[in-house]
N, CA and C of each residue as an Amber inpcrd file, in Angstrom:
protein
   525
  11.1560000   0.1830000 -10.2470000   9.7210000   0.1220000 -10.1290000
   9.2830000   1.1280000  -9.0750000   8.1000000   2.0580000  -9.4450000
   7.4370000   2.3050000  -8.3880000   6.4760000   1.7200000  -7.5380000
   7.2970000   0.8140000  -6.7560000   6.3030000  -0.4490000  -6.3440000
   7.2510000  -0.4890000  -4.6300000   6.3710000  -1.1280000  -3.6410000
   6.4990000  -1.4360000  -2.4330000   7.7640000  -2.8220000  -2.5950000
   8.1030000  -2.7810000  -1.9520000   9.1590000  -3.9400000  -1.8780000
   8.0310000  -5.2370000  -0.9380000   6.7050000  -5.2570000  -1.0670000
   5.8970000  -6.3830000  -0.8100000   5.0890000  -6.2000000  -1.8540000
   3.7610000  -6.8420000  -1.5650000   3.0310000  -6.9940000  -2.7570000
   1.9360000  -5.7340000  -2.8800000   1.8810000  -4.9070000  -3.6250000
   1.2710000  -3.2010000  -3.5740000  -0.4250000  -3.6890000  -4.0860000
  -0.7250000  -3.2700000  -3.1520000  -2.1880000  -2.8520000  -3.3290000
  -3.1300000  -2.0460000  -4.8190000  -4.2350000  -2.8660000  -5.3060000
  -4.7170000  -1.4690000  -6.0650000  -6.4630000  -1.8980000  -5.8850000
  -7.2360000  -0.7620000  -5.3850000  -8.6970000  -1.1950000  -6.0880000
  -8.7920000  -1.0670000  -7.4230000  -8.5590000  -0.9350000  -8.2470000
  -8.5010000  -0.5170000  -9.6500000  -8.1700000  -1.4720000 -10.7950000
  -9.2220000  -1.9940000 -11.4050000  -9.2290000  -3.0580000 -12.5520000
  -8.4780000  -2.6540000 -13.4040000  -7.8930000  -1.4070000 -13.8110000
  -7.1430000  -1.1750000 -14.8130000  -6.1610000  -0.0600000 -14.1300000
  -5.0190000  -0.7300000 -13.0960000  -4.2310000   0.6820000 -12.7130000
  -3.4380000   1.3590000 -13.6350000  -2.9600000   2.1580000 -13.2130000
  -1.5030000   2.6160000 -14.0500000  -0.3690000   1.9920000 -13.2380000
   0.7460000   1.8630000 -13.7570000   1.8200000   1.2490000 -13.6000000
   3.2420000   1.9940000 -13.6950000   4.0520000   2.3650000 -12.3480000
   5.2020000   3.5720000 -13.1860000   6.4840000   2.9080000 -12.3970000
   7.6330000   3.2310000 -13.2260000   8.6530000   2.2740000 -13.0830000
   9.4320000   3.9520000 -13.0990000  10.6530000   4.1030000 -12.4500000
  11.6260000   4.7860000 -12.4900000  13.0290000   4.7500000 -13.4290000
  13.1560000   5.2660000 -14.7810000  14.7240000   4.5640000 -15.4230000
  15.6980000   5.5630000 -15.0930000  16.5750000   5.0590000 -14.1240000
  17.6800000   6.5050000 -13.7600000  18.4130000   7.2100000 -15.1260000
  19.1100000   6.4360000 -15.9430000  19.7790000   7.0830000 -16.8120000
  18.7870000   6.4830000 -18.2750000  19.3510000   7.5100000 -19.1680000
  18.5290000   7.2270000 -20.3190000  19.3360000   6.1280000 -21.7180000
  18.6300000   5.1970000 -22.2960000  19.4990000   4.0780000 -23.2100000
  19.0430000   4.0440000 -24.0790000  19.8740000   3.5900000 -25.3010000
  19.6210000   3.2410000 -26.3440000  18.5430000   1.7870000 -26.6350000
  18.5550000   1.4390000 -26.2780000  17.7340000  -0.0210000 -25.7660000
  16.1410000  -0.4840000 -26.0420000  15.9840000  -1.7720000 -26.2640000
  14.5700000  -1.7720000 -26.5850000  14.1250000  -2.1210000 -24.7500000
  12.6640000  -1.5490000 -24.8190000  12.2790000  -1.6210000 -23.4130000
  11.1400000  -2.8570000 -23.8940000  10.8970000  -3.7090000 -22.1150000
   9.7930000  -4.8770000 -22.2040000   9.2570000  -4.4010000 -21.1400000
   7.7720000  -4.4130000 -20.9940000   6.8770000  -4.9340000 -19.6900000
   6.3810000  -6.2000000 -19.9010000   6.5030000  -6.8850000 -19.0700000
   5.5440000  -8.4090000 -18.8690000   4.5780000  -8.2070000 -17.5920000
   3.4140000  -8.7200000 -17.5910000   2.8390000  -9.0790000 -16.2260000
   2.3140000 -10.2200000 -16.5640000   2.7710000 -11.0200000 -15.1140000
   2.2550000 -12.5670000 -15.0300000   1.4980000 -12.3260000 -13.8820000
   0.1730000 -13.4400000 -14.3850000  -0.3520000 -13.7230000 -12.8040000
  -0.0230000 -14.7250000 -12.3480000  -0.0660000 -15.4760000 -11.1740000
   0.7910000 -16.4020000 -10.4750000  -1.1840000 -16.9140000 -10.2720000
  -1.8790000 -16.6580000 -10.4160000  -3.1060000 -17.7990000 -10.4930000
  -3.1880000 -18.5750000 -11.2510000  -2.2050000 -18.8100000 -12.4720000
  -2.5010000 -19.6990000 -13.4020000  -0.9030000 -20.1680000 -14.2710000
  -0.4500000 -20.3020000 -13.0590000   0.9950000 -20.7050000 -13.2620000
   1.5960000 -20.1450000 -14.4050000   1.8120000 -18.5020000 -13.4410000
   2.4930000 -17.5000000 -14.6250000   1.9950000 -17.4080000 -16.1920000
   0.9180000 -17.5490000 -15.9870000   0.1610000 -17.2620000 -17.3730000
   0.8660000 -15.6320000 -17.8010000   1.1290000 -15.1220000 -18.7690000
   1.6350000 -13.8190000 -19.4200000   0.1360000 -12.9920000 -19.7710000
  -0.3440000 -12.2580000 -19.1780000  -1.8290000 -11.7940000 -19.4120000
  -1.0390000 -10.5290000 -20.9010000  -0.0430000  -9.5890000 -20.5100000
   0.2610000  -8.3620000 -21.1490000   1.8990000  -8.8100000 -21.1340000
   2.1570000  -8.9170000 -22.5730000   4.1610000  -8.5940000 -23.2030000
   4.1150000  -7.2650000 -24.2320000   4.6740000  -6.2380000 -23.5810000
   4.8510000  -5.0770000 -24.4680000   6.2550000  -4.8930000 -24.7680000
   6.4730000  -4.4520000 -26.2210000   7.6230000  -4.0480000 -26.3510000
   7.6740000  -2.8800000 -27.0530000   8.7110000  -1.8850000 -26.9850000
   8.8690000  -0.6640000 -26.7790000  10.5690000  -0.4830000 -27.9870000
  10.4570000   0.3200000 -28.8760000  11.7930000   0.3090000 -29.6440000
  12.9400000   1.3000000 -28.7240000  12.9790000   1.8980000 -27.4360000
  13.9850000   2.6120000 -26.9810000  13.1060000   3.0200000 -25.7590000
  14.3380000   3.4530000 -25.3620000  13.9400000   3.9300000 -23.5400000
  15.3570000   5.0700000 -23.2520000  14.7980000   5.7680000 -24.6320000
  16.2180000   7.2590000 -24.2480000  15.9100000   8.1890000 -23.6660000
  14.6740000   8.1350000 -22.9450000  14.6910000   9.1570000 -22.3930000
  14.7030000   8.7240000 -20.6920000  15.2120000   9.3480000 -19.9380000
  15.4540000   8.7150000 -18.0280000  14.3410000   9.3490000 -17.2950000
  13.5710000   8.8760000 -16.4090000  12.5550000   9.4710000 -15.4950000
  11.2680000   8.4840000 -15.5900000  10.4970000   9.3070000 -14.8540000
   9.1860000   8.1800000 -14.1150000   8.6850000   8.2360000 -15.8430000
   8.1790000   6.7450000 -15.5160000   7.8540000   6.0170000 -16.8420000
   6.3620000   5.5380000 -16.6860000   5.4040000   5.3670000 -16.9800000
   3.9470000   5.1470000 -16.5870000   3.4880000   4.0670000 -18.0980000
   2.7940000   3.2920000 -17.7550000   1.4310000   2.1430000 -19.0290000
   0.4040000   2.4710000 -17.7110000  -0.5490000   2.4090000 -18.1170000
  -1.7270000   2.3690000 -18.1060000  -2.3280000   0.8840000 -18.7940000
  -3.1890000   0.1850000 -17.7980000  -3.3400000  -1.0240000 -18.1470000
  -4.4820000  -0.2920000 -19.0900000  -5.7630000   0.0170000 -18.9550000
  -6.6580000   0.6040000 -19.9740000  -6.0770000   0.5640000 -21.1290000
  -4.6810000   1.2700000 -21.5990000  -4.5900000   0.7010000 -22.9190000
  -4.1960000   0.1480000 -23.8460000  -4.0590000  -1.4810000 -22.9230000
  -3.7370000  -2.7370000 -23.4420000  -5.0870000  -3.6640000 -23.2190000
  -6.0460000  -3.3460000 -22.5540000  -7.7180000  -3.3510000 -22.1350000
  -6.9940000  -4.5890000 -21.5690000  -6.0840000  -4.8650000 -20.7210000
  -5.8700000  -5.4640000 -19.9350000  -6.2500000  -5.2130000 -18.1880000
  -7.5600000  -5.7900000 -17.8530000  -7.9900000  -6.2560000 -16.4160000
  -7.7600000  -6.9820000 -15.6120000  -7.2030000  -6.8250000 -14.1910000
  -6.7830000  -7.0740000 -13.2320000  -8.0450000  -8.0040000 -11.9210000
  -7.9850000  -8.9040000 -11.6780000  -8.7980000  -9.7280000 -11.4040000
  -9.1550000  -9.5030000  -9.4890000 -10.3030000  -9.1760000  -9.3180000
  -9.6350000  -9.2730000  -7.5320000  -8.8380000 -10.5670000  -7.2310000
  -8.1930000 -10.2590000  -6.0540000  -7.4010000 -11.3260000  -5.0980000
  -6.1620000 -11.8440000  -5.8760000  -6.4350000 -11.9460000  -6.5940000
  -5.4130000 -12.6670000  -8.1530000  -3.8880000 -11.4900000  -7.6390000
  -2.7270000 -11.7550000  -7.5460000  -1.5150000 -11.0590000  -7.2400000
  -0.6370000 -11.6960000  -8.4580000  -0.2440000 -10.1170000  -9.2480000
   0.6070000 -10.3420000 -10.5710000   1.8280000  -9.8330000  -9.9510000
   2.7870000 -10.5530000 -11.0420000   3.8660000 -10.1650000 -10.6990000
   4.1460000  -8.9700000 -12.1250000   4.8390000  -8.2930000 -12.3630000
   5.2630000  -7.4760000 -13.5790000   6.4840000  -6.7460000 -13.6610000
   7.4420000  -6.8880000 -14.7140000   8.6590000  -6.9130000 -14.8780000
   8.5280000  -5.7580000 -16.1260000   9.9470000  -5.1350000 -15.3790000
  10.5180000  -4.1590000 -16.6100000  11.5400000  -4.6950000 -16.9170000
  11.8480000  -4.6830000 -18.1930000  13.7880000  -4.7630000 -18.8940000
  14.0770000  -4.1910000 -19.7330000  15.3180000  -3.6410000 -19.7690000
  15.6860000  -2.7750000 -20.6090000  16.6100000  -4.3050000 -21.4310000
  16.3090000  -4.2960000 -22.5150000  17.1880000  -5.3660000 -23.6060000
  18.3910000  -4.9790000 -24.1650000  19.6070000  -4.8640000 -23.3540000
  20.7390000  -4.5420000 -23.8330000  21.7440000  -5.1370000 -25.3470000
  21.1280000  -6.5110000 -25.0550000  21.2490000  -7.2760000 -25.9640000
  20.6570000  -8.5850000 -26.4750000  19.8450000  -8.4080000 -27.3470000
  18.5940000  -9.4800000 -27.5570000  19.2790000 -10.8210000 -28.0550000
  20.5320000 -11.1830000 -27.9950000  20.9340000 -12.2870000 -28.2920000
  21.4530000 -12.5170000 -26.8010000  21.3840000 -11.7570000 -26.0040000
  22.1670000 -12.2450000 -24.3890000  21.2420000 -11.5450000 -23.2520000
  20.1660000 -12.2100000 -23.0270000  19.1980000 -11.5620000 -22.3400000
  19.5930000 -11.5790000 -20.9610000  20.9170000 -12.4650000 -20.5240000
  21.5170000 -12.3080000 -18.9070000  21.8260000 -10.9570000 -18.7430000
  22.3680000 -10.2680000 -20.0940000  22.5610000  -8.5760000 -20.1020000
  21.5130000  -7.8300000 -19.7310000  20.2670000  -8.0300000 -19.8690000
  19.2410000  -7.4420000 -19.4330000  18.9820000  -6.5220000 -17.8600000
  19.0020000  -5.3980000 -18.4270000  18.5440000  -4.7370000 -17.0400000
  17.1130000  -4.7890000 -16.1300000  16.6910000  -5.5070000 -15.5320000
  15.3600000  -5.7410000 -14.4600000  15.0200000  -5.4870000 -13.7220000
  14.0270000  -5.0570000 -13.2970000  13.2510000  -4.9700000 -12.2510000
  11.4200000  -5.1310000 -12.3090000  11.5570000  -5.4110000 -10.9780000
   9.9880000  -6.0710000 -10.6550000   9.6500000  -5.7300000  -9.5370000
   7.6830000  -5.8940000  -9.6750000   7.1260000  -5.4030000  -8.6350000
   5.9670000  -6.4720000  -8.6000000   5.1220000  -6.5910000  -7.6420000
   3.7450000  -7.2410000  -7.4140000   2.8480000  -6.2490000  -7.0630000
   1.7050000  -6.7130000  -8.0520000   0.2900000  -6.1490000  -7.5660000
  -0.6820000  -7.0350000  -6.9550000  -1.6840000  -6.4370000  -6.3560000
  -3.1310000  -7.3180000  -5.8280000  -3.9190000  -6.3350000  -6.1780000
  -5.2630000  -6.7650000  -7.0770000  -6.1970000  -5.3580000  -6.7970000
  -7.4850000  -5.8670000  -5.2460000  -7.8600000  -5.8110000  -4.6430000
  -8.3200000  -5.6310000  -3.3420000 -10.1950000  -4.7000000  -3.9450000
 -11.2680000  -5.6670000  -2.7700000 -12.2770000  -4.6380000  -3.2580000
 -12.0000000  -3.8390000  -1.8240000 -12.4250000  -2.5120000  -2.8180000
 -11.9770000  -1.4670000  -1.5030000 -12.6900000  -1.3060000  -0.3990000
 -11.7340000  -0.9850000   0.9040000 -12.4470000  -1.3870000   2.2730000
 -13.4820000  -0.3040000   2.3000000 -14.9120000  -0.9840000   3.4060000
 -15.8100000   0.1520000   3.3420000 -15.2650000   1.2290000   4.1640000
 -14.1330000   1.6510000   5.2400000 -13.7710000   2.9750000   5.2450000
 -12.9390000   3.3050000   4.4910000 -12.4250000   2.7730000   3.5310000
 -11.7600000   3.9220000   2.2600000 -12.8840000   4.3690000   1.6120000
 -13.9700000   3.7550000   1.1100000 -15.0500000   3.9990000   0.3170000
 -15.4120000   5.2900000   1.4070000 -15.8550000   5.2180000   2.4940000
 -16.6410000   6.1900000   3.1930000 -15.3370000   7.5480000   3.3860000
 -13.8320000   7.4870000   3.4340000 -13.2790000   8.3960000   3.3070000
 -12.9980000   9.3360000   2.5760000 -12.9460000   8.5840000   1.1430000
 -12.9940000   9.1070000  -0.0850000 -14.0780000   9.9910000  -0.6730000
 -15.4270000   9.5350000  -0.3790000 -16.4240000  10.1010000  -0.7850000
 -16.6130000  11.5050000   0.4390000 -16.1150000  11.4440000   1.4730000
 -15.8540000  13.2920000   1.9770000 -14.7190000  14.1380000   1.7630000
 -13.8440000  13.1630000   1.1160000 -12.1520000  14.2700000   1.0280000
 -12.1770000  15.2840000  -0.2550000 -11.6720000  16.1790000   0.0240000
 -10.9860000  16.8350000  -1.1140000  -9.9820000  15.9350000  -1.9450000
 -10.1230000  16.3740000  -3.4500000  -9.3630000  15.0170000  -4.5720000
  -7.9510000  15.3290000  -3.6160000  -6.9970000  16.5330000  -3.1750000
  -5.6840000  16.7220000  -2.7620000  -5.4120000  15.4200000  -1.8380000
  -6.1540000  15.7890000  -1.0660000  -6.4520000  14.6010000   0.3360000
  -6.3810000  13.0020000   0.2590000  -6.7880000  12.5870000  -1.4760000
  -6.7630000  11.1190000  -1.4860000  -6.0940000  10.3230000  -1.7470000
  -4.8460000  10.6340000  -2.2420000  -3.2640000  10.3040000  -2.1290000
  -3.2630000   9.6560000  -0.9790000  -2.9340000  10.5790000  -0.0360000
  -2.9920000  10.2740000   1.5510000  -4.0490000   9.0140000   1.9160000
  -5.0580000   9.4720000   1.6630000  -5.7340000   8.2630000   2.5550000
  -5.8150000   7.3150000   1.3150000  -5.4780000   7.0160000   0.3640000
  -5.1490000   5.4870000  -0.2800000  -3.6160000   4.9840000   0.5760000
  -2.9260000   5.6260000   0.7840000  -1.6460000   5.2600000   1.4130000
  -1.8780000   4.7660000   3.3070000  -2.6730000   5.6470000   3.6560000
  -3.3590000   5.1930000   4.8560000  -3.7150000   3.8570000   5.1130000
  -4.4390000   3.7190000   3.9350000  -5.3950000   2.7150000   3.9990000
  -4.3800000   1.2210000   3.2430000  -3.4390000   1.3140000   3.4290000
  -2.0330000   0.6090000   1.9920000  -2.8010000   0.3050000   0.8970000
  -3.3050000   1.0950000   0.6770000  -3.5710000   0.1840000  -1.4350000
  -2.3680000   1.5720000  -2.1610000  -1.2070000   1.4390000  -2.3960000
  -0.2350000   1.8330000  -2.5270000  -0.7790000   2.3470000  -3.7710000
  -0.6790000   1.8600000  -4.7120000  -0.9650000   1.5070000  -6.0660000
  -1.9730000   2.5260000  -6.5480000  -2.8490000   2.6560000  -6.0340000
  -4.1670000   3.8840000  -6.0990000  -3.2210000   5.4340000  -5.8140000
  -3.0070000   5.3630000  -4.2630000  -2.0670000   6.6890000  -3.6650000
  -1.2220000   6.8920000  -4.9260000  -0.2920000   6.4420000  -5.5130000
   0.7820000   6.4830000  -6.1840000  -0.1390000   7.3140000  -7.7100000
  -1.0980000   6.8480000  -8.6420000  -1.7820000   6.9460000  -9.5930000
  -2.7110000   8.2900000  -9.1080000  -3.2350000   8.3900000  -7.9050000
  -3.8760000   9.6750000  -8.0640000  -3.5010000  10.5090000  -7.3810000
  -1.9290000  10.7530000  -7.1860000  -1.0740000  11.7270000  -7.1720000
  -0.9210000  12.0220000  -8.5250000  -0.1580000  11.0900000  -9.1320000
  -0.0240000  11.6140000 -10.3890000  -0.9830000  12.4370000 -11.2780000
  -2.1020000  11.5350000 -10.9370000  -2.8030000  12.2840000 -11.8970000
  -3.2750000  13.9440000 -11.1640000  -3.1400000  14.3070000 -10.2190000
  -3.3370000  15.4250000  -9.6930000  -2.1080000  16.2300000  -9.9470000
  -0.9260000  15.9060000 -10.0480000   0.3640000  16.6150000 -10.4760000
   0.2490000  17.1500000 -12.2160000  -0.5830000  16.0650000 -12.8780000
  -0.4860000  16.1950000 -14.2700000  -2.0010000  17.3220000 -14.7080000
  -2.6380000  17.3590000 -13.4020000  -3.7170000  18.6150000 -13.8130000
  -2.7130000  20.0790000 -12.8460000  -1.8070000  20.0500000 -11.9060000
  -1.2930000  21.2390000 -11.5690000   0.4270000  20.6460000 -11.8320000
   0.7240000  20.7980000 -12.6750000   1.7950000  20.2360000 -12.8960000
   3.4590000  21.4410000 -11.9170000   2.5680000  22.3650000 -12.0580000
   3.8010000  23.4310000 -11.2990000   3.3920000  23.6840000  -9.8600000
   2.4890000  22.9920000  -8.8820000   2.4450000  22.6240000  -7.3140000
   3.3670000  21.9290000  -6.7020000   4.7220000  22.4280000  -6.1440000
   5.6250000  21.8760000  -5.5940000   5.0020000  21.3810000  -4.4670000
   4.2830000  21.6250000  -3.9550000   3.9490000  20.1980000  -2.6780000
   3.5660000  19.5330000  -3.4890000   2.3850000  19.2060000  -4.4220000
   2.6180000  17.4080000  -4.9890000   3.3240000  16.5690000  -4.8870000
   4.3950000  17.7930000  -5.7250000   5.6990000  16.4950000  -5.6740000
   6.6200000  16.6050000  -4.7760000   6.0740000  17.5690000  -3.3220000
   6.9500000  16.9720000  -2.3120000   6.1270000  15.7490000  -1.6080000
   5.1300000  15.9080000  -2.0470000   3.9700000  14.8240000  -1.1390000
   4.4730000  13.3590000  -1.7670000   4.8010000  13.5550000  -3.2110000
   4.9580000  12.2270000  -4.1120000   6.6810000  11.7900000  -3.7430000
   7.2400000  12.5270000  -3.1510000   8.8270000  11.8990000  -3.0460000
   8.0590000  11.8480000  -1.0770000   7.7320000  11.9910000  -0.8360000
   7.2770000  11.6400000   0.5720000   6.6550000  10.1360000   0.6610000
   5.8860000  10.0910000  -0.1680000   5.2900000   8.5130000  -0.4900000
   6.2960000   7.4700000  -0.9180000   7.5750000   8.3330000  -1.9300000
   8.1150000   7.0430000  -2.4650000   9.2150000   7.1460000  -1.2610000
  10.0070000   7.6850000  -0.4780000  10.6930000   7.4160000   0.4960000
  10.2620000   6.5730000   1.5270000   8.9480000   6.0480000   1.6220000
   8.3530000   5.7260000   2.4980000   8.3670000   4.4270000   2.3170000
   8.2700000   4.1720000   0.8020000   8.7510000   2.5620000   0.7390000
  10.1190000   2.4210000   0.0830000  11.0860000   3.1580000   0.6960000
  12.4550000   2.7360000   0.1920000  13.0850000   3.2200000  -1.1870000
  11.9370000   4.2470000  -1.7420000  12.7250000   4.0470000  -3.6350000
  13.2000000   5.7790000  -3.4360000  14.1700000   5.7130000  -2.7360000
  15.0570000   7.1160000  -2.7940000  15.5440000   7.6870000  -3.8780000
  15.8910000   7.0570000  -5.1820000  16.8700000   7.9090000  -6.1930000
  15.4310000   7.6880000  -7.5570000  14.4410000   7.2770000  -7.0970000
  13.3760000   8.2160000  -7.8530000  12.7520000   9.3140000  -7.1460000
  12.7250000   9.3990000  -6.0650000  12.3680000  10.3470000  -5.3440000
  13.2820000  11.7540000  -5.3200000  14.6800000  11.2520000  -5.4860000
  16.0710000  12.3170000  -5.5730000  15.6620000  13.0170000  -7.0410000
  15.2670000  12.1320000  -8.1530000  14.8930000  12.5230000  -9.5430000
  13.9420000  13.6690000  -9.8990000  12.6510000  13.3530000  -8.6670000
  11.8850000  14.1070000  -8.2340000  12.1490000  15.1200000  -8.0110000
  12.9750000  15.4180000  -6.8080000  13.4920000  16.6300000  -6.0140000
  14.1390000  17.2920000  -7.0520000  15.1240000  17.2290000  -7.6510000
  16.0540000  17.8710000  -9.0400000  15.3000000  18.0850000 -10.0930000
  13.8940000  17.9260000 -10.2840000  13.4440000  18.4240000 -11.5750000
  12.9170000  19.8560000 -11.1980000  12.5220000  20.6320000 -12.2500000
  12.2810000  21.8970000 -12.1200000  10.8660000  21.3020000 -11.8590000
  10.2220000  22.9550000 -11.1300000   8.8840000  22.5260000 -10.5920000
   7.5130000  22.0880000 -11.6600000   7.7720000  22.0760000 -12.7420000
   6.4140000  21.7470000 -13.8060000   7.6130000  20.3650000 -14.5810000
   6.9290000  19.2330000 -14.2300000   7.8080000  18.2550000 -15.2400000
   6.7760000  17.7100000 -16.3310000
């Protein structure tokens, strides 16, 4: 997961969501997100026929028109289904979100920065979850700016996820 090892921040009713798969499988892929307000209610179960290809992996809640509630903290799980008759085989991982209404100095920071700049101050400010999504999306309008993605393996070292960040570093500069 590209997620904080606590519960990651987002202002954003519909974030994007990106998970790291080191090597690439034959395998059917799952996302689940539960919210824990309604005793693990399943809001979104996606399933996916393969996951052969390895690297940062992104859904976008928008298009499952699945909305994220303030205060409400989901939990959401990736698995790779190694074998759908032995789901202990299953490869997992998980992360937590909160979406948060955004503080009035992020609001007042944002509205003077340059778009480069707001990576940074969503991470400033910890709504992780935002920083993380509008990097990306600034990498995916200059896709060959090697500071992006030294800025974006700078963010993910910062909460511990080194061998997506290593994935990072080893790709050629336009991924």
């Amino acid at each position: 997961m590209l997620a904080p090892d606590h519960t990651g921040l987002t202002t954003q009713e519909q974030p994007t969501l990106f998970w790291y798969q080191s090597e690439s499988a034959d395998v059917h892929f799952e996302l689940a997100i539960t919210d824990s307000d309604h005793l693990q209610h399943t809001i979104l179960d996606i399933e996916q026929p393969d996951a052969k290809i390895a690297g940062i992996k992104r859904v976008n809640l928008r298009d499952y028109e699945i909305k994220l509630a303030v205060g409400v903290e989901y939990e959401w799980v990736v698995a790779l289904v190694v074998d759908p008759g032995s789901r202990s085989k299953d490869t997992i991982a998980s992360g937590f979100i909160k979406r948060v209404e955004p503080p009035a100095t992020l609001e007042g920071r944002l509205a003077t920065s340059a778009p480069s700049d707001r990576p940074s101050i969503y991470a400033e400010e910890g709504i992780w979850y935002d920083a993380i999504q509008t990097l990306a999306e600034l990498i995916g309008s200059r896709p060959s700016d090697r500071n992006l993605q030294l800025e974006e393996v700078a963010l993910l070292k910062q909460v511990g996820l080194t061998n997506a960040a290593a994935f990072i570093v080893n790709q050629p500069a336009s991924r």
